[in-house]
Structure formats: C-alpha cells, structure tokens
N, C-alpha and C positions, 0 to 999 in steps of 0.2 A: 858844341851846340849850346846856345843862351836860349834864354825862355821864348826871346820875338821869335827864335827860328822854330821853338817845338809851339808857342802858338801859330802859326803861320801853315805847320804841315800838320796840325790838326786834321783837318779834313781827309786830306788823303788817308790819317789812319782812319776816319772812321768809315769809309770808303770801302776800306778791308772787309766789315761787318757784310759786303752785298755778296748774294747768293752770285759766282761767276769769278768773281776776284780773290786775290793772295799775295800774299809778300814773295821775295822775292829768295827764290835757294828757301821753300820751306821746309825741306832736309833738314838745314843745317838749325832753323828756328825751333824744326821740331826735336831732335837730337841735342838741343841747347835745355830743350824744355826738358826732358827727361833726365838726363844727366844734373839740373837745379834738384826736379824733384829727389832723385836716390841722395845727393847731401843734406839737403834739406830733415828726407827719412833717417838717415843715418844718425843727424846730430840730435833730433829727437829722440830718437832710440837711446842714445848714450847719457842725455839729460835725465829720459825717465828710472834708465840704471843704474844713472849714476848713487843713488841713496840706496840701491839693494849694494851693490858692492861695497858700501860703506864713505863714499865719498860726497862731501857736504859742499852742493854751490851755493850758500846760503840763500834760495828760493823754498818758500815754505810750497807747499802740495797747492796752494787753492790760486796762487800765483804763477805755477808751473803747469795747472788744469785752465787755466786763463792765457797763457801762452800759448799754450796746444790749439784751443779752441781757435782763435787768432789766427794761426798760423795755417792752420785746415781751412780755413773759413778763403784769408787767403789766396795758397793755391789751388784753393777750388776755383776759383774766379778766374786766376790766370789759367788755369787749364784749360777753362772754357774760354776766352779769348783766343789762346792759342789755335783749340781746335777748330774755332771760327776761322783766323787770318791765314792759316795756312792751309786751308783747302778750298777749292774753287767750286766743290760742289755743293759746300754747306752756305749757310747766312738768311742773311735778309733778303727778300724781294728786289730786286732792283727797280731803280726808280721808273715809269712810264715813262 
C-alpha cells in the first residue's frame, strides 16, 4: 500500500469511528491488540529491571521515565481506537 492508497481509504477508516459500524474479523483486531499490548508490558518490565539486576542500556532514569510516559500515553490511544473500530455498538452518532 503507497500513501495515494491510505490517503484515498481514509474515509472509510474514519467511518469505523460511527456508532453501528466495525472492521471486519474484529476478533482477530482485537486479539492482535492484546497480544501488541502483553509485549509491549513485557519489554517494559525488563527495561525498568534491567538496572536492578545489574544490567546497563545506557539510558539514564529521566530518559527511560520519558519513554514510558510515551509509550502509555501511546497505547492509550490505540486502545481506545481499537475499542471504538471494532465494536458496532460503541462510536459516534451517525450521520442524519
């Protein structure tokens, strides 16, 4: 896919946003989305321990509290997307 094609089906995603509509197998969007999330937890977890068990990424603590932040901040957003596109009972209003 090139950029004219994901401009072009724009629309249809934002389309998704309306209370009644959904992608399509959002099983499989949503089981996509949870299994991002637990690696995501995971690699975080092992960065914040990585300096208790004695192992140096050379990221100082306020670079690493700037990462996190980011990265929550984030999947916060796509989470709520998610739960918007792939249920037909949540969204926006649909159009009159």
């Amino acid at each position: 896919m090139n950029i004219f094609d994901a401009i072009k089906n724009a629309p249809k995603f934002f389309e998704l946003f309306q209370k009644g509509k959904e992608v399509a197998s959002p099983a499989t969007w949503k089981n996509n989305t949870v299994a991002t999330n637990v690696v995501i937890a995971l690699l975080a977890t092992a960065a914040g321990l990585s300096k208790t068990f004695g192992y140096d990424l050379g990221i100082d603590d306020a670079t690493l509290q700037n990462l996190a932040t980011g990265t929550v901040a984030v999947v916060g957003v796509v989470n709520a997307v998610m739960h918007i596109i792939t249920s037909a009972k949540v969204g926006l209003p649909a159009k009159s």
